[in-house]
Structure formats: structure tokens, C-alpha cells
C-alpha positions as CSV (number, residue, x, y, z in Angstrom):
1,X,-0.4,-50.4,1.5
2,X,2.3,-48.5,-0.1
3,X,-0.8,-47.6,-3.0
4,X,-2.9,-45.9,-0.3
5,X,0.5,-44.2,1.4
6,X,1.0,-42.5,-1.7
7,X,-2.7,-41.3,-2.6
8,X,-2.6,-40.0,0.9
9,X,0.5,-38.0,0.3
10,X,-0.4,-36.6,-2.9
11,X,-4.1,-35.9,-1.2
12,X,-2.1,-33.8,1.6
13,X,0.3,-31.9,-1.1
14,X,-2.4,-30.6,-3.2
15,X,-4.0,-29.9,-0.1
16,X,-0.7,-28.3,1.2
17,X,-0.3,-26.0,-2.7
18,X,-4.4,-25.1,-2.6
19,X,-3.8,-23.7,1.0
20,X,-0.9,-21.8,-0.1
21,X,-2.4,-20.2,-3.7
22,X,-5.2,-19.3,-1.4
23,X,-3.0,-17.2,1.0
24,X,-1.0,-15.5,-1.8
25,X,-2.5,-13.0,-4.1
26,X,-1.6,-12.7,-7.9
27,X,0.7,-9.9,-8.0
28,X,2.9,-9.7,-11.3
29,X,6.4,-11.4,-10.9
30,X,9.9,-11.4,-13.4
31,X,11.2,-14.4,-14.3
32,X,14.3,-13.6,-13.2
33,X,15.2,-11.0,-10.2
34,X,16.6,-7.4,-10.9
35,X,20.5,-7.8,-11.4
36,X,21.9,-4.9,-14.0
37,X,19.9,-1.6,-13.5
38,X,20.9,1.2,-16.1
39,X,19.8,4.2,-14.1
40,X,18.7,7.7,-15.9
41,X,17.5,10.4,-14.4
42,X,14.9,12.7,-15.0
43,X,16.7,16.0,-15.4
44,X,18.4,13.5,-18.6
45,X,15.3,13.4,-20.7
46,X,15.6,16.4,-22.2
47,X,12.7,18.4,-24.3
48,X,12.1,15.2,-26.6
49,X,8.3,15.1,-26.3
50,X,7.4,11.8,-24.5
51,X,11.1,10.1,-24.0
52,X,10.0,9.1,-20.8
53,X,6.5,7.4,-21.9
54,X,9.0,5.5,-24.5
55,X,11.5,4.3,-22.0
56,X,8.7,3.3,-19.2
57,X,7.0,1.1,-21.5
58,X,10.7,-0.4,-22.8
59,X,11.6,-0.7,-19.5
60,X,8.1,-2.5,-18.4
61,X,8.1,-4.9,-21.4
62,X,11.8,-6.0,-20.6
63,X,11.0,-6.9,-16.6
64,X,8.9,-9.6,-17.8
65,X,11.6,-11.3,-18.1
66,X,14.2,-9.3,-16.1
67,X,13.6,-5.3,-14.7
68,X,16.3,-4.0,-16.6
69,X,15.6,0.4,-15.9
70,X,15.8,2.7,-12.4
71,X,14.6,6.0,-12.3
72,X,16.3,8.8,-10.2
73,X,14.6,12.6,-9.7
74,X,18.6,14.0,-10.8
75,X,21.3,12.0,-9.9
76,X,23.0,9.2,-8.7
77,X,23.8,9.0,-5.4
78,X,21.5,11.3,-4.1
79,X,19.1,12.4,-0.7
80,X,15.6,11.5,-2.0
81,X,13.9,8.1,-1.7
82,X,14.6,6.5,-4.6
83,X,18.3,7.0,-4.1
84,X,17.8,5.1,-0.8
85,X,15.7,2.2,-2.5
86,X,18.8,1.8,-5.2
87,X,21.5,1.6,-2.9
88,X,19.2,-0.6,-0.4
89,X,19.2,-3.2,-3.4
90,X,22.9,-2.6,-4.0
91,X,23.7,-4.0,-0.6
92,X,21.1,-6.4,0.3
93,X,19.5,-7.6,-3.4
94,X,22.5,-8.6,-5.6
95,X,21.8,-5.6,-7.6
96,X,24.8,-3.4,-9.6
97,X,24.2,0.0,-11.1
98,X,24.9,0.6,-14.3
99,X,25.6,4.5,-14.4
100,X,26.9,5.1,-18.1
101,X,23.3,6.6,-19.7
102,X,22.6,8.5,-16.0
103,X,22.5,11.7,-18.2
104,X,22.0,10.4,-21.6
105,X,18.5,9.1,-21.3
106,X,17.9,9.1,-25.3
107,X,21.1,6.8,-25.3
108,X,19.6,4.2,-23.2
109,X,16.7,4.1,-25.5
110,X,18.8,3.7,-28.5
111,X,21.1,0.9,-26.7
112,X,17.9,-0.6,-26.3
113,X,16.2,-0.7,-29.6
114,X,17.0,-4.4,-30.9
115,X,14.7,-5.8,-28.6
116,X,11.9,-3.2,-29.4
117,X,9.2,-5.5,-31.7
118,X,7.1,-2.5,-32.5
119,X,5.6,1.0,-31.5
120,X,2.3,2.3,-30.7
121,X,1.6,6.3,-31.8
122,X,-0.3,8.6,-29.2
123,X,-0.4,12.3,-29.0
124,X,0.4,13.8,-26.0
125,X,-2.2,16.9,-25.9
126,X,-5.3,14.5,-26.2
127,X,-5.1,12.0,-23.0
128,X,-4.5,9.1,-25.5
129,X,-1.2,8.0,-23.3
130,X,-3.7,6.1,-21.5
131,X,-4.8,3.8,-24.6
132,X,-1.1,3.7,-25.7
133,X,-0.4,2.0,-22.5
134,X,-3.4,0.0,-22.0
135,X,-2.9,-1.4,-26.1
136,X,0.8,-2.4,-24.9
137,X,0.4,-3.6,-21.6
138,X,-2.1,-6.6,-23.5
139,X,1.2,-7.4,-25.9
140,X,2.3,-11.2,-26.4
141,X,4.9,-13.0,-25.4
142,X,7.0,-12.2,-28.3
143,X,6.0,-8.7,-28.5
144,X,8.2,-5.9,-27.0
145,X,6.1,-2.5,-27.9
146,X,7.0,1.2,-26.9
147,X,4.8,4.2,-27.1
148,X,5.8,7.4,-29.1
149,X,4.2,10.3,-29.3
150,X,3.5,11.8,-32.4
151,X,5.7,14.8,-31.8
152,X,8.3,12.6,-30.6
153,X,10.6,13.7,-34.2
154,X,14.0,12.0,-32.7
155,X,12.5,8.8,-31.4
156,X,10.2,8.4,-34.2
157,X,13.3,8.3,-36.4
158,X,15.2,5.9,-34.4
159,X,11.7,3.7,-34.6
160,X,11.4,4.4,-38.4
161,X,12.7,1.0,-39.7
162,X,10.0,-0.9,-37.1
163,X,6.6,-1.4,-37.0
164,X,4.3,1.1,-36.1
165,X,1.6,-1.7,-35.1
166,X,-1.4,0.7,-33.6
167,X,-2.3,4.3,-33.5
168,X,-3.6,5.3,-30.2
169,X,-4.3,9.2,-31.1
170,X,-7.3,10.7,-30.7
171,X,-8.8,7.7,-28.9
172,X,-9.3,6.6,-25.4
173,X,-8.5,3.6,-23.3
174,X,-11.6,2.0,-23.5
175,X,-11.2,1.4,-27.2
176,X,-8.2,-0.2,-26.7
177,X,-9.2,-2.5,-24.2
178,X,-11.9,-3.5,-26.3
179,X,-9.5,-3.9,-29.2
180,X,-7.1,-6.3,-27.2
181,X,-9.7,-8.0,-26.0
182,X,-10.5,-9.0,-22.1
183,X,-8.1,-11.8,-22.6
184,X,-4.8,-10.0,-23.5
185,X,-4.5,-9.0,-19.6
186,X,-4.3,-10.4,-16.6
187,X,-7.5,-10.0,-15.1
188,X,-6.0,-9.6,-11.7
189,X,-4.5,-6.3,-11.4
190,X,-5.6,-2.8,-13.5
191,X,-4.4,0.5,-12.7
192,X,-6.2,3.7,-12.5
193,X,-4.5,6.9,-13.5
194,X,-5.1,10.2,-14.5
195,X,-3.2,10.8,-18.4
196,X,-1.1,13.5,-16.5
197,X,0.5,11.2,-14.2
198,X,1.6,8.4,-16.5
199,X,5.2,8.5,-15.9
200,X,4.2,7.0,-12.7
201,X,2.9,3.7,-12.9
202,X,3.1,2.9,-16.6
203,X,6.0,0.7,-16.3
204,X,4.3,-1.5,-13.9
205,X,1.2,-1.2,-15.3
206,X,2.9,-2.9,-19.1
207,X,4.8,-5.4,-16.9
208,X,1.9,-6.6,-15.1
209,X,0.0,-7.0,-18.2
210,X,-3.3,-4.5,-16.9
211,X,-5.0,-1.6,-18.7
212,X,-4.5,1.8,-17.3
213,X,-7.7,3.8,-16.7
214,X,-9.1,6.9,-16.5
215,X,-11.4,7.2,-13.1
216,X,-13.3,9.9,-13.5
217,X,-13.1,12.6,-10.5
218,X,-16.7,13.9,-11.2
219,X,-18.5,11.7,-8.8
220,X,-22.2,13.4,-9.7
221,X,-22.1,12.7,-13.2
222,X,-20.0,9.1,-13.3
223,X,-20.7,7.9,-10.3
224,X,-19.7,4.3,-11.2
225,X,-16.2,5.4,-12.5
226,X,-17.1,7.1,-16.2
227,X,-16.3,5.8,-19.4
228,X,-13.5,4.7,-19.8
229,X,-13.4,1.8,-16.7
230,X,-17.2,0.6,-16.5
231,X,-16.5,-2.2,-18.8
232,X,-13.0,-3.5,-17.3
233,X,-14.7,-3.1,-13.8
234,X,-17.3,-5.1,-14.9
235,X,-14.9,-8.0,-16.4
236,X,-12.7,-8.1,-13.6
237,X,-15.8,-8.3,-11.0
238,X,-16.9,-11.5,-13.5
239,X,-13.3,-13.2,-12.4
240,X,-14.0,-15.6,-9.2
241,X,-11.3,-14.8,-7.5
242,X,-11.0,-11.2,-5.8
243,X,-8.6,-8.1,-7.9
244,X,-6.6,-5.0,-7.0
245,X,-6.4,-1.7,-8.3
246,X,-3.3,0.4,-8.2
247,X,-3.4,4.2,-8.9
248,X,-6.3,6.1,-7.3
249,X,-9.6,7.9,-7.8
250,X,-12.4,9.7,-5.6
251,X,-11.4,8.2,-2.6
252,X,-15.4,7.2,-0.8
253,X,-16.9,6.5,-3.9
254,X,-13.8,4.7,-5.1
255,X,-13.3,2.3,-2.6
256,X,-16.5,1.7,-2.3
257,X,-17.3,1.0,-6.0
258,X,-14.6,-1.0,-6.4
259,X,-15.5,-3.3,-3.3
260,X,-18.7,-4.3,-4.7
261,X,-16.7,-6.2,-7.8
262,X,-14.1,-7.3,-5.4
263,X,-11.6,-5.3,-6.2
264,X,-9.2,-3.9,-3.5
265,X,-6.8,-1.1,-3.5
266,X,-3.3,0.2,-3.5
267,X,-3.5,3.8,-3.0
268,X,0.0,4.5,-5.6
269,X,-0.6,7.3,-8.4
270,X,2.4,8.7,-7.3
271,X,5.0,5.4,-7.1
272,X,7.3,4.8,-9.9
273,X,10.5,2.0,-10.1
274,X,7.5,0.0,-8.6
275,X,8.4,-3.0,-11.6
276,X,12.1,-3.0,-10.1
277,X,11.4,-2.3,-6.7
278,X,8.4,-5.5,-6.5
279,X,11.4,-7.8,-8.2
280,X,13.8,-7.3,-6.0
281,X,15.3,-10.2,-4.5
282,X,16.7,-9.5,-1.0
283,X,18.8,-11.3,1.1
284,X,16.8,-12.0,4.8
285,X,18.0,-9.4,7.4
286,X,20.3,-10.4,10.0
287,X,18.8,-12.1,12.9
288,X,17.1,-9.8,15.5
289,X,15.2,-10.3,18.5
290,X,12.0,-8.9,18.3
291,X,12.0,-5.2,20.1
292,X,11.2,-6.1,24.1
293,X,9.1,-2.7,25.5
294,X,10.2,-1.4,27.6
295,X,9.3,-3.1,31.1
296,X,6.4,-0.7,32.7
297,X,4.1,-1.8,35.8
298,X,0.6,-0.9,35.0
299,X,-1.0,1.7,37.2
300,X,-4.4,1.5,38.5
301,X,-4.7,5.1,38.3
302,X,-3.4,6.0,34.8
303,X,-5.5,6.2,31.3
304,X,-3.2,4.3,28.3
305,X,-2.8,6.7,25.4
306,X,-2.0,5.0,21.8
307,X,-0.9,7.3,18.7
308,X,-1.3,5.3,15.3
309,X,-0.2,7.4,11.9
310,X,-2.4,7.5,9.7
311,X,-2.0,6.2,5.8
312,X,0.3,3.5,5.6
313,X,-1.7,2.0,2.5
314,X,-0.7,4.6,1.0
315,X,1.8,3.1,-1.0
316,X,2.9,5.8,-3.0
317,X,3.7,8.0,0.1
318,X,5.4,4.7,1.5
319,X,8.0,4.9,-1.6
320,X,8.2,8.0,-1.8
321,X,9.0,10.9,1.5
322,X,7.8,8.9,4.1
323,X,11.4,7.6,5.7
324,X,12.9,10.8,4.3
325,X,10.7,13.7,5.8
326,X,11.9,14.9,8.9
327,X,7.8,15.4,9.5
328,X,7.4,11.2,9.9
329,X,9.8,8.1,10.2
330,X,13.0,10.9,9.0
331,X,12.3,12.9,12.3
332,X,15.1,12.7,14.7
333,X,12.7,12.2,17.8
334,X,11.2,9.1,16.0
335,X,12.2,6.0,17.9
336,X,13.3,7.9,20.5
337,X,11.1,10.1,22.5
338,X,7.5,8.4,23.0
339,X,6.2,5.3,21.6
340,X,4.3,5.3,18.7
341,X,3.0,3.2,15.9
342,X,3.0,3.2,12.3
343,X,0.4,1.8,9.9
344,X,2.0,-0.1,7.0
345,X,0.1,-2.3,4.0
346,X,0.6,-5.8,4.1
347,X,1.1,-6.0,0.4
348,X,4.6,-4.1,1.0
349,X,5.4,-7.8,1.3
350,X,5.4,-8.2,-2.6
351,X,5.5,-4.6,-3.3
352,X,8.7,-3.1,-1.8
353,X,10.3,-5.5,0.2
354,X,13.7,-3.3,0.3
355,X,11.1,-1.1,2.4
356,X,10.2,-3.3,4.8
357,X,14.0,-4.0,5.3
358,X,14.8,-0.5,5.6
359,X,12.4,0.2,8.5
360,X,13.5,-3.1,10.4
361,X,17.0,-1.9,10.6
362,X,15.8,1.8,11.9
363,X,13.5,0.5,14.0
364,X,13.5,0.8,17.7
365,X,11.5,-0.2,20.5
366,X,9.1,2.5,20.5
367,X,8.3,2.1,16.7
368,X,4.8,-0.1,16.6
369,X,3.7,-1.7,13.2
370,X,0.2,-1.9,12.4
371,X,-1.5,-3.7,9.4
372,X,-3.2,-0.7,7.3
373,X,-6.6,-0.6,6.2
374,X,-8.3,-2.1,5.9
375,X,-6.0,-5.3,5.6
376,X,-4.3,-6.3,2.5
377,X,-5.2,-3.3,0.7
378,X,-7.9,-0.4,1.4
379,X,-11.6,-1.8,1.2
380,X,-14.6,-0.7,3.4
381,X,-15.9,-4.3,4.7
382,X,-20.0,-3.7,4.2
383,X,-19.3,-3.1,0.5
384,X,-17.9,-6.5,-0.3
385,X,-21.7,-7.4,-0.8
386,X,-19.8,-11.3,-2.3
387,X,-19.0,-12.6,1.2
388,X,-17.3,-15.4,-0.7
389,X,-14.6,-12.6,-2.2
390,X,-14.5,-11.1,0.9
391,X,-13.7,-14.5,3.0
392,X,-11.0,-15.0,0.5
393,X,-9.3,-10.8,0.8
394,X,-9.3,-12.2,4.5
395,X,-7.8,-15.2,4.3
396,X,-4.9,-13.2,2.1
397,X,-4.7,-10.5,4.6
398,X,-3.8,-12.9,7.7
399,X,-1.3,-14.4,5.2
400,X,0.3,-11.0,4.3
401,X,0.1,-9.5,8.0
402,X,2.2,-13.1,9.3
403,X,4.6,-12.2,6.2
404,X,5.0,-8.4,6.4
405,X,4.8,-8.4,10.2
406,X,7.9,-10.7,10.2
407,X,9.9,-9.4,8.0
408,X,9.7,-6.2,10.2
409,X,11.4,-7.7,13.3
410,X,8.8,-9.0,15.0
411,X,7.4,-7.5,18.3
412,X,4.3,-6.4,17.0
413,X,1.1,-7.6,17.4
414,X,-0.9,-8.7,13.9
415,X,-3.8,-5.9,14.1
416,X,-5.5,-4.5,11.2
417,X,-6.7,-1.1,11.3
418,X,-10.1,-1.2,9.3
419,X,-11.9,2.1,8.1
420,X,-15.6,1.3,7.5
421,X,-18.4,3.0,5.7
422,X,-20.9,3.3,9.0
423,X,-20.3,4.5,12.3
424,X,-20.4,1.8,14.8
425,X,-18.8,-1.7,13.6
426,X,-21.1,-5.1,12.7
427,X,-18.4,-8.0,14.2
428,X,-19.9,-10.2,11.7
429,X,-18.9,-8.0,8.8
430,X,-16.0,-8.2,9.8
431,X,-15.5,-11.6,11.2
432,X,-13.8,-13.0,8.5
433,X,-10.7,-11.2,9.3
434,X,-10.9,-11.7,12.9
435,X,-11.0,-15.9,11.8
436,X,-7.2,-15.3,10.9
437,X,-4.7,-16.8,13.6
438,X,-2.2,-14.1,12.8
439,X,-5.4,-11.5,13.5
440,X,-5.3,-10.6,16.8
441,X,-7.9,-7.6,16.7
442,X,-9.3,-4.9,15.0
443,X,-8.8,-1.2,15.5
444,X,-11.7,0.7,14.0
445,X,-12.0,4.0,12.3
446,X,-14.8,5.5,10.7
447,X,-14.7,7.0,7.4
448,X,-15.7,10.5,8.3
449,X,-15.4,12.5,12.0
450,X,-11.2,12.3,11.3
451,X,-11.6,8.5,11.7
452,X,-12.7,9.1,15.4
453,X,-16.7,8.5,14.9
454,X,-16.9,4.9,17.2
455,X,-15.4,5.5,20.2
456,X,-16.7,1.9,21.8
457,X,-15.2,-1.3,21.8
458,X,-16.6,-4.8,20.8
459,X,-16.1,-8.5,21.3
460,X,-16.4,-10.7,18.3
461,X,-18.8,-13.5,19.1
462,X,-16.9,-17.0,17.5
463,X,-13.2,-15.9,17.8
464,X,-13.5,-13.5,21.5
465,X,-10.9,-10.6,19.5
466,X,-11.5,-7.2,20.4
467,X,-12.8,-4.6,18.0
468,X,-11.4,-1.2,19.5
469,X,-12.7,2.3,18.3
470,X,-10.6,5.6,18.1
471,X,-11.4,8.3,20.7
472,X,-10.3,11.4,19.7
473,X,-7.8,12.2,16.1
474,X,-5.1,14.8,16.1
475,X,-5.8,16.2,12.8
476,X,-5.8,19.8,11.7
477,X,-5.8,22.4,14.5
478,X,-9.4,23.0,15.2
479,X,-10.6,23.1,19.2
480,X,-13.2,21.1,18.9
481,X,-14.9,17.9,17.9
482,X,-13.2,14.9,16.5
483,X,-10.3,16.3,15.2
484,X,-8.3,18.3,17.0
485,X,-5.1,20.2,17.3
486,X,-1.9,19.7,19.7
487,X,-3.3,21.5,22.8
488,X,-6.5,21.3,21.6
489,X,-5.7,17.8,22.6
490,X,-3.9,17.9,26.0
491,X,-7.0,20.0,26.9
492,X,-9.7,17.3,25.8
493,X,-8.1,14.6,27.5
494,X,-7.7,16.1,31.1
495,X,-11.5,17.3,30.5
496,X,-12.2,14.0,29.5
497,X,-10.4,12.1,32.6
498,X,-11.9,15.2,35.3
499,X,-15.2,14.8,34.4
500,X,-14.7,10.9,34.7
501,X,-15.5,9.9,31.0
502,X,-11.7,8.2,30.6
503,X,-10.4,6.7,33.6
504,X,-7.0,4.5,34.6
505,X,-8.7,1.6,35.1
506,X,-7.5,-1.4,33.5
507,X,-10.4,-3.5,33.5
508,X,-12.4,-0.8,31.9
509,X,-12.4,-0.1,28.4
510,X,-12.6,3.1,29.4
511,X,-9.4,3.2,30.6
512,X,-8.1,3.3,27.3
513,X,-7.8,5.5,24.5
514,X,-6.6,5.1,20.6
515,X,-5.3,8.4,19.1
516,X,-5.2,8.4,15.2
517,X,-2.6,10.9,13.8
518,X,-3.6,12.4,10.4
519,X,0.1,12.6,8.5
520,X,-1.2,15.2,6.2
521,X,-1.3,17.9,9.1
522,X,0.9,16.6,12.2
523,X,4.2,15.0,13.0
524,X,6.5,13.0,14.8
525,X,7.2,16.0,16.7
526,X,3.0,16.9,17.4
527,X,3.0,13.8,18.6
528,X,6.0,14.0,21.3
529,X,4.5,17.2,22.2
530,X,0.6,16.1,23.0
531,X,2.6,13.1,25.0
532,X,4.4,15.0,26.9
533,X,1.7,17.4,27.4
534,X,-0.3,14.7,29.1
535,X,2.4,12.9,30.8
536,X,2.7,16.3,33.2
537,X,-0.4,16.0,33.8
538,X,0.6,12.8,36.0
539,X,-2.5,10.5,35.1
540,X,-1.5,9.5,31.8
541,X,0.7,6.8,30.4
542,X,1.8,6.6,26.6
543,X,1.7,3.0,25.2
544,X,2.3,1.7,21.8
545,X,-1.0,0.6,20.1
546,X,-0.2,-2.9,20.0
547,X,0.5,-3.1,23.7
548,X,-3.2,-1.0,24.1
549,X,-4.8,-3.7,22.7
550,X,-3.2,-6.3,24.3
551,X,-4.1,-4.9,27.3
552,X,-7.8,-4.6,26.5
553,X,-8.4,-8.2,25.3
554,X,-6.3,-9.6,28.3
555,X,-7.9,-7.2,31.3
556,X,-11.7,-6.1,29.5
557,X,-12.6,-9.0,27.8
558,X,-14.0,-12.4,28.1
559,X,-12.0,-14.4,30.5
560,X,-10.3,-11.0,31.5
561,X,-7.4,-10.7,34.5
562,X,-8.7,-8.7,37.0
């Protein structure tokens, strides 16, 4: 009957929307898109103590309706990344730049005022920027609050004739929390960030409605974060669904705290515009065939070499000098030379999506995207101790590696590179990832020997997806172990393949060999140079890591080609 037809159908569509909230994690969204951005630069905010704590948390109160404010280093246009990320959004987001207070920072503040509800006092030599911004970021609806530091003489007399609704000086974040209340924020999102680098996040932080925290750096004496975070960590960790963390701290015990209360991470401290940048609503790129490698007849008698770069979580390093540096995706050999592949986060998807577009339209065939660890943000698997938490960070990273992976063109395989807290990796740690149809394996670094401490590869059990180890890192310039230099390298490997350890087989797993690139002490350029250092050689072939793994799972594993 028609009466069943329907229940059916409405059975199916809440079916259909519980599927996709699932998938999607709760990042912070405007409710409208960017459109007018009044841009001011840096070198415009003068020696008025704390102009640029004022205008961040303006500009984060205004884009929860509509990001309104763009940040530039000097000018407009300009070389650096941010200049890029505007004019991106000029041409491909429906966004116009507003350049009148570009060196009149102050002016934009005052332009501003009439929607300014209030102000919140802080002094700026006593780390309580941190409470200022955690005591705004819980405002209401019909609140639009700015901080001012108590020094600040000129904007404290352009406030005079508004409320001053909370004095933050002298105090720390956790008192503000507590005087908000757990309810006030989100509950999804907090950031953590040292006092010194609030000019950073803080907009983000007030538009997305979390607290900004203090992690304390002294692991021996806070070794559950200090102070100032204990209790938010512990409300957050309360929520059933699973949480990120932007900002940064002690990177082990960090991560690894964090995953026990299901909380993820975007390594950012650094990002800024991140409120704009998120909002931005881009037009599709033009259709583009995914990149074809190029054709290449497998040798029986030549070892595949992979290079990944290393940190592509690192979302602060992904707005900032990574496309700009001549060291990484700015180099002229990039794309050109060897093939290599890049590790990017998944959550770029709702982070910088004028990012994602960027590197589509520079991409070429030798440029390989890989899903960074370990997945939708950076977790260590085996401390998610709630399996239920970490089924769910799973089920949102296959989502967000179909999404990102997409966006990017195409042509690369959906891997997640995973860094874990032991040695050798437990497949059903892990499993849950590998349970995601846009999953198609694992590469596997460990935490410590320069990511290169598992050299093996594994099989998950349910799913048949390979789980493939690093063998050697190029990272620093030392001449032995793990971590080695450029023809520290070269030398390794035609050790490695004389004395028979590496072969060219292709049914072996042995014939293959993952090389993770640390970005911090290498380059594009290292990278061409160790290729071509083993291409001479004659026995070696360079391969993008997606096409490594391919190989593996279709010519070592279960049901393998011989």
C-alpha cells in the first residue's frame, strides 16, 4: 500500500542522513560563505598594544554569520602564501577584496564597532589572552565580544561607551571555562595554544565556539596536559561522539593523551585566516582526467623505490610555505624530474579547500597524494583504548580520503599513512580503517627510528589490504641507521640489493621498498638526487607510492599475479 511505500521511504531517508552525519565530522561552518573580505596587514597594526587580539576576535565573532577579515604578512598582492590563498578565492570562490583599511588596521576596527556587543579586559604580560579568548569564544548568539588589553589606551577609548562584560587579567583559561560553563562551547573542537602564539588561531578558535588552552610543554611534571586543559579534556572525552584539537603540544605525549578521550588532531599553531579560508565556497575545478603514469613494463630484475614527504597533517605548514618554498611543492624539479608523493590531511577537505584546488591545478603525473596520518587527523591507533570512537574516526576518515582524494584530480590510490606507538603493526588495531571501501591499504611508520622501525609487510585478515612498512627514511645526514643522508642512501640501498636483502622481484615483498622523506631536513631536490643516484646503478626503478602498493597487494598478496 501506498501507507507502507511511504514508511519505507522515510525508513531509507533517515537511513540515507544517519549514514551521511556519520561520515562528516563537526567542523564549524558560516552561515553564509566568505563574499567581502576587508584585508589588513600586519605591518598596519602599529604599536597599539593588542590591536590584533581585538580585531581577531571581531573578525571571529562576525564569520558566524559571514567571515568578514583577511590577514596579509605586508601587503596586498604579494609572494607569500596567504597572498596566494586570497587571490585563489578571488578567482575560484566569489570572493572581492576590499583593500581600503590594508594599512589602516585601527580604522577597520573602528568601521567595525556598531556590531561590537561588549569587551573582555586581559593584560598582555600575564598569559591571560588565553582566558580572554576562551570567555569569548562561549559568547551567545546575540553577543559580539572583543578582547582589549589593558594597555590598549586607543581601543579602550573607542570601547568606552560599551560594556566591559568580563575581566580576564590576572587569571587563566581554566577559570573561564569554568565560568562559561561546559555548555557555552561546542564540545567538538578546542584549540591548544601557547599565549604567545594567539594571533594565530584565535579567530577560529571564537568562530568555532571552543576554548583555547594552554598544553603544558613540561611532560615530567603535567603529564596529562597541566592545569589549564585537564578539565575540558575530560568533558570533551564525556561527549559520545569522537573531538579534534587544533593547535599543538608535546607531540608523543600529546597525541597520545588526547587519543585516549577521543580526541584527534590538526597539527596548526601556526595557521591563521583559517575562519575565512574553511568558509570558502569554491567553484568545482574544471574537468580533468585523472593523471595516467606513465606507462612502464615491470622488470623482473629491478627493486621499486617509493619517496613519501613527510608531514602533510601538518596543517599549519600546509597554509603556510609549503607550495611556496622552493625546498617542497615550490621546487622547480617537482612534478618534473622523478615521481614522488605527497602526504596531505583529509580534513583539508573542510579546512582549506582553496588548497586542495591549488595543488590539483599544479599537479602533474609524478605528483602522488597520500592520506596523512594517521587518517582524518594525527592519532596513534592503540591509544584509542574506546574502539567504539575509534570505529567512528574511521568511518570519517574513508569519508574524507573519497572527498579530499577527489577533489585532487583523481589518480591516486586512497592510502593512509598511519604512525603508531609500537614497532610492528596489530591488523586488528587497525582494521577498522582498512573496513573503508575508499581504503585501499596502510603504509606504516613507526613513531621513533625516523618512522623506518617496521620494515615488514602484512595482510589484514577480513578485508585482504596490505599493511606496508618503511624501509629506510632520508632524514638528517647521518651514515647510518634508520635515517640517513643523500648518499648515505644510494650507498645503503646497493648494499642492501648486493647482499641480496632487497631484490627486483615482484612477487616478493622484498622487492619493494618505501622511502619516507623528513621535510624538516631534505627536499625536492634530495630526493631527485638519491633517485638518480640509484637509477645509475641500473637495478632500481622509482615508482610513486601509490603505484608501490598497488603492486604489492596485486603481485604479494592473497590471490597474487604471478
Amino acid at each position: 500500500s501506498m501507507r507502507v511505500v511511504l514508511l519505507l521511504l522515510c525508513c531509507f531517508l533517515c537511513s540515507f542522513f544517519s549514514s551521511r552525519a556519520e561520515s562528516r565530522f563537526s567542523y564549524p561552518r558560516s552561515l553564509k560563505p566568505p563574499s567581502t573580505l576587508y584585508v589588513y596587514s600586519d605591518s598596519s597594526l602599529g604599536l597599539e598594544d593588542g590591536l590584533a587580539v581585538t580585531l581577531l576576535t571581531l573578525g571571529g565573532g562576525l564569520a558566524r554569520t559571514q567571515p568578514m577579515f583577511y590577514r596579509v604578512p605586508k601587503g596586498y598582492p604579494g609572494t607569500d602564501s596567504y597572498n596566494l590563498w586570497l587571490t585563489q578565492m578571488e578567482e575560484r570562490c566569489n570572493v572581492q577584496v576590499h583593500l581600503s583599511f590594508l594599512d589602516d588596521a585601527f580604522g577597520l576596527l573602528t568601521k567595525f564597532k556598531r556590531n561590537i556587543s561588549g569587551y573582555v579586559i586581559y593584560n598582555s604580560t600575564d598569559n591571560s589572552v588565553n582566558a580572554a579568548l576562551t570567555y569569548i569564544a562561549g559568547q551567545k548568539s546575540d553577543e559580539l565580544l572583543v578582547a582589549a588589553a589593558s594597555s590598549s589606551s586607543k581601543t579602550l577609548s573607542l570601547l568606552r561607551s560599551l560594556p566591559m562584560v568580563y575581566d580576564a587579567s590576572g587569571t587563566r583559561e581554566a577559570k573561564a571555562y569554568l565560568a562559561r560553563g561546559a555548555g557555552a562551547f561546542s564540545g567538538k573542537m578546542v584549540s591548544f595554544q601557547h599565549p604567545q602564539l594567539y594571533h594565530n588561531l584565535a579567530e577560529y578558535a571564537v568562530f568555532g565556539n571552543m576554548p583555547t588552552l594552554e598544553y603544558s610543554t613540561d611532560t615530567d611534571k603535567y603529564p596529562n596536559g597541566g592545569p589549564y586543559v585537564q578539565q575540558v579534556i575530560k568533558d570533551m572525552g564525556e561527549e559520545p561522539s569522537i573531538s579534534a584539537a587544533i593547535g599543538w603540544g608535546p607531540e608523543y605525549q600529546y597525541v597520545s593523551n588526547l587519543g585516549k578521550h577521543g580526541i584527534f588532531v590538526h597539527a596548526s599553531d601556526m595557521a591563521h585566516n583559517v575562519a575565512v579560508i574553511a568558509n570558502a565556497a569554491c567553484l568545482p575545478p574544471k574537468a580533468r582526467l585523472p593523471p595516467t603514469p606513465k606507462p612502464r613494463t615491470l622488470s623482473p630484475d629491478k627493486h621499486k623505490v617509493a619517496f613519501l614527504m613527510t608531514d602533510g597533517d601538518n596543517v599549519q605548514w600546509l597554509y603556510n610555505t609549503f607550495v611556496t618554498d622552493p625546498k617542497w611543492w615550490g621546487n622547480r624539479l617537482r612534478g618534473k624530474e622523478v615521481p614522488i608523493g605527497w602526504t596531505i590531511s583529509p580534513g583539508l577537505y573542510e579546512l582549506g579547500m582553496p588548497i586542495l584546488d591549488y595543488l590539483r591545478s599544479n599537479r602533474t603525473d609524478l605528483d602522488d597524494f597520500i592520506g596523512a596520518p594517521s587518517g582524518l587527523g594525527y592519532v596513534y591507533p592503540s591509544s584509542w583504548t574506546d574502539r567504539t570512537k575509534f570505529e567512528n574516526l574511521a568511518k570519517k576518515t574513508g569519508h574524507y580520503i573519497n572527498k579530499t582524494m577527489h577533489r585532487l584530480g583523481g589518480g591516486s590510490s586512497g592510502i593512509v599513512n598511519v604512525i603508531g606507538e609500537g614497532n610492528e603493526p596489530k591488523p586488528s588495531t587497525i582494521s577498522p580503517l582498512l573496513q573503508q571501501k575508499s581504503i585501499k591499504g596502510i603504509f606504516w611508520y613507526t613513531f621513533g627510528a625516523g618512522y623506518s622501525g617496521w620494515h615488514g609487510t602484512k595482510w589484514d585478515t577480513d578485508t585482504g589490504k596490505p599493511i606496508v612498512g618503511a624501509r629506510v627514511s632520508l632524514w638528517g645526514n647521518s651514515t647510518s641507521g634508520t635515517m640517513l643522508g643523500v648518499g648515505a642512501m644510494v650507498e645503503r640501498f646497493k648494499k642492501l640489493y648486493r647482499s641480496q636483502t632487497i631484490n627486483g622481484k615482484r612477487n616478493s615483498t622484498d622487492g619493494y621498498s618505501l622511502v619516507p622523506v623528513n621535510v624538516w631536513s631534505h627536499s625536492v631536490a634530495d630526493v631527485v638526487a638519491v633517485a638518480q643516484g640509484l637509477e645509475k646503478m641500473g637495478n632500481f626503478e622509482i615508482v610513486t607510492p601509490s603505484g608501490l602498493l598497488e603492486d604489492v597487494a596485486k603481485y604479494c598478496g592473497p590471490g597474487r599475479k604471478m
